[in-house]
N, C-alpha and C positions, 0 to 999 in steps of 0.2 A: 434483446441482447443485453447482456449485463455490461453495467458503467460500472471501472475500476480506478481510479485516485488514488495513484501513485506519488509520495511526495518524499523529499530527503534534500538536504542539504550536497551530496556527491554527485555529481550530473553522471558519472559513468554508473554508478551505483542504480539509479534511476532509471537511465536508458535499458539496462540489463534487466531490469524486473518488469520493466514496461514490455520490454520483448516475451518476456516469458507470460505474459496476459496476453499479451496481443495472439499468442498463441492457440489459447483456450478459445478465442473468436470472441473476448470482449471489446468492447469501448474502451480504450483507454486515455486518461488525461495526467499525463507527469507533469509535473509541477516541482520546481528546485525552489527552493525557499518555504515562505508560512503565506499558503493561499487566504484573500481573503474569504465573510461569511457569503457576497455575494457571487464568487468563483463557485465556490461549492454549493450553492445554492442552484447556481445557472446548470453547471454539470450533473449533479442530484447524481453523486454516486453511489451505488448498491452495498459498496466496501471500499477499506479504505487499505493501502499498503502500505505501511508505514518503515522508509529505511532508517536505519542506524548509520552513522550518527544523525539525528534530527535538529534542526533548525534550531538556534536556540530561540525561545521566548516563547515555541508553540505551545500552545494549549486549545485543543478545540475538545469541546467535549457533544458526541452525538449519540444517537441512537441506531448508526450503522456498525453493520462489523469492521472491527480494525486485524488486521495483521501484519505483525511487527515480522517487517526483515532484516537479517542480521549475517553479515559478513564471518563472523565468529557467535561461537556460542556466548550466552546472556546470563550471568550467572548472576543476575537481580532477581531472579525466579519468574521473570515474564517469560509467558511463551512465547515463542520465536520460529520462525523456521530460517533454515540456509542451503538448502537448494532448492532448486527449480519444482524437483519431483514433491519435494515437502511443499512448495507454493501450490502447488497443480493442485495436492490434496487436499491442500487447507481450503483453499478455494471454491472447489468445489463441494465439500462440508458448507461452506458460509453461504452458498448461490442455493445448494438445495435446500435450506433450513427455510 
């Protein structure tokens, strides 16, 4: 079963995307704030979901896939998704890689 690490500074922001994994039949762990290395260590998640706006002062840099979500588009040139169906996609690209 895939572990999904949901994190964002918006608790509704969070809860909503958490739903949308919880969906796909992962594991999921939200997290509102900047988890420490030993949270994510313990949970060892597969991918990480990153909501916008983010926590400020986070910086975790790993070797899992990240995916930034975003309530509106991101014109920083990151990719992003903003719906569900875009998360569902992305997703599951990052879990079969």
């Amino acid at each position: 079963m895939p572990r999904i690490m949901v994190i964002g500074s918006k608790v509704t922001t969070v809860q909503r995307v958490s739903r949308y994994c919880l969906k796909q039949g992962a594991e999921v762990f939200p997290y509102y704030g900047i988890p420490t290395d030993e949270e994510i260590t313990l949970f060892a998640p597969h991918v990480f979901v990153l909501c916008l706006p983010m926590p400020k002062d986070f910086q975790y840099k790993t070797l899992q896939p990240q995916i930034l979500w975003s309530e509106y588009s991101v014109s920083e040139g990151l990719p992003s998704v903003t719906s569900s169906t875009e998360l569902y996609a992305r997703l599951q690209q990052v879990l079969s890689a």
